[in-house]
C-alpha positions as CSV (number, residue, x, y, z in Angstrom):
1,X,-76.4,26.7,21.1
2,X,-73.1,26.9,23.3
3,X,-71.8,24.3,26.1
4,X,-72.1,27.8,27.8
5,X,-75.2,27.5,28.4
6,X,-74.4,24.0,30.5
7,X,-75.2,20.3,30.0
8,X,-78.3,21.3,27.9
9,X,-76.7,23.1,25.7
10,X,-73.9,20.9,24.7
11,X,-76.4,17.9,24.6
12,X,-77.8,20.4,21.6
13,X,-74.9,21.2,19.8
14,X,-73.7,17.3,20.0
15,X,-77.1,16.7,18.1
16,X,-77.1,18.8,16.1
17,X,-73.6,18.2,14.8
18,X,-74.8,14.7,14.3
19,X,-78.1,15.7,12.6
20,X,-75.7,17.7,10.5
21,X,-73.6,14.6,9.6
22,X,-76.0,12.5,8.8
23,X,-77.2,14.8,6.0
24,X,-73.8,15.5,4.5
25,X,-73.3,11.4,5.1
26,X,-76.3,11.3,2.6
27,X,-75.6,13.9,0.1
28,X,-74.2,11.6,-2.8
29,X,-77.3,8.9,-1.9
30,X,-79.9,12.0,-2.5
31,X,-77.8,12.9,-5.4
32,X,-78.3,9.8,-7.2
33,X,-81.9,9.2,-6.4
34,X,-82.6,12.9,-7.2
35,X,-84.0,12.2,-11.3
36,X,-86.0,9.2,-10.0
37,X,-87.6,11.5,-7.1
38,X,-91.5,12.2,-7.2
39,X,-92.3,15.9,-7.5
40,X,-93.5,15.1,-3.3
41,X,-90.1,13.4,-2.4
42,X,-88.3,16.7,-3.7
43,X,-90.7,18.7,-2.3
44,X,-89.8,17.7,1.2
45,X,-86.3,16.9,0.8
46,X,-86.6,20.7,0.0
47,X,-87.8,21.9,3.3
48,X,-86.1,19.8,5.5
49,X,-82.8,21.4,3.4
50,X,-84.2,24.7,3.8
51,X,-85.0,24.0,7.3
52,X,-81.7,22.5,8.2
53,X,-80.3,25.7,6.7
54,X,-82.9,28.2,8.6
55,X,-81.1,26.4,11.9
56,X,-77.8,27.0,10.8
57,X,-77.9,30.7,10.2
58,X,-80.0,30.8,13.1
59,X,-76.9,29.5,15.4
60,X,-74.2,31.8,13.5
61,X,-76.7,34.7,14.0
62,X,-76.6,33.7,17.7
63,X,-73.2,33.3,17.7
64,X,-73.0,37.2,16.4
65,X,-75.2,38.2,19.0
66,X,-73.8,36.4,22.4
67,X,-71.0,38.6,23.8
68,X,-69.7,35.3,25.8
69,X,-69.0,33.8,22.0
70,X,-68.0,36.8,20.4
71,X,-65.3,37.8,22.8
72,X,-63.8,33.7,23.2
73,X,-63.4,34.0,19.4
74,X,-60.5,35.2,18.0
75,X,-60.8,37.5,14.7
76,X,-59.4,34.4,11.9
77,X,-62.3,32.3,13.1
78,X,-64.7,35.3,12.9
79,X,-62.8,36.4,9.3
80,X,-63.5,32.5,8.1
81,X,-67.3,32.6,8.8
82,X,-67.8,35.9,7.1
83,X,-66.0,34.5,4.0
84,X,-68.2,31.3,3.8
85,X,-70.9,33.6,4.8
86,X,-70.3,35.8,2.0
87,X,-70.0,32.6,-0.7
88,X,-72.7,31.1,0.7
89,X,-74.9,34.5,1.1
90,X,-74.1,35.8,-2.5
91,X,-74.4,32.2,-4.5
92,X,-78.1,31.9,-2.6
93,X,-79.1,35.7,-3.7
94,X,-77.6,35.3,-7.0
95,X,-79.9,31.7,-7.7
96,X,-82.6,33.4,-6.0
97,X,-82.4,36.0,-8.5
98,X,-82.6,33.9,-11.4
99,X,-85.2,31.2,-10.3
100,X,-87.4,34.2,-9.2
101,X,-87.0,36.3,-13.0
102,X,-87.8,32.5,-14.2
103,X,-90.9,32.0,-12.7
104,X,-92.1,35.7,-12.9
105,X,-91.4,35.3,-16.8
106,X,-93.2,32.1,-17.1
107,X,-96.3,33.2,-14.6
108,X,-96.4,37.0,-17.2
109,X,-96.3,34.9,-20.2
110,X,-99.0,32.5,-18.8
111,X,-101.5,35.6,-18.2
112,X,-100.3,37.7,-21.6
113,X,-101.8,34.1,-23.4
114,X,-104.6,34.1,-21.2
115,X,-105.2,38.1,-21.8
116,X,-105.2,37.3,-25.4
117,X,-107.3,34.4,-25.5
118,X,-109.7,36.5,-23.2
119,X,-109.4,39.8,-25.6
120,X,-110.2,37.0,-29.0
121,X,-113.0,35.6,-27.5
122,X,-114.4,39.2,-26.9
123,X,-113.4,40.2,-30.5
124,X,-115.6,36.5,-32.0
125,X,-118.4,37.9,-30.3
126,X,-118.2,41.2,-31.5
127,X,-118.1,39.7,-35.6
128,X,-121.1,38.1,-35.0
């Protein structure tokens, strides 16, 4: 999204930006209601986050890949991005890593206690 593209794309970016706004004008309201959210409301909170997020890294990915961008930008604005970027990146794959190990424990204890309850059951039938 560039107002290189003409009066379309500006007319993106300006919405965007306020789309963009509007969420960070909200953050501290979804804050507080966040403990008295249903397991639904979080739910899509979640993927309008995530998907608010896909369309960011979409437009810095498209900003990487547009010469037109890439040459009007001087190397402290490109040095900026890459250190959020990096943050950003690395905080994500760094939570990712843990929630994932989380749930993989908890789904591999789940089916050791069902293996075991399966395996006793055999073992009552074989006393009998």
């Amino acid at each position: 999204m560039a107002c290189a593209e003409g009066v379309q794309g500006c007319v993106k970016v300006a919405s965007w930006l306020q789309y963009i706004s509007f969420l960070l004008k909200e953050k501290k309201n979804i804050e507080d209601r966040l403990e008295k959210m249903s397991k639904a409301e979080m739910v899509a909170l979640n993927r309008q986050l995530i998907g608010a997020c896909q369309q960011s890294l979409k437009g810095f990915d498209a900003w990487f890949t547009d010469y037109y961008i890439m040459e009007k930008m001087d190397a402290e604005m490109v040095r900026d991005i890459t250190k959020s970027l990096l943050r950003i990146g690395f905080d994500l794959l760094e939570y990712d890593r843990d929630i994932t190990k989380l749930w993989y424990d908890m789904e591999l204890n789940d089916l050791q206690k069902k293996m075991e309850a399966e395996a006793k059951k055999r073992n009552e039938g074989l006393l009998i």
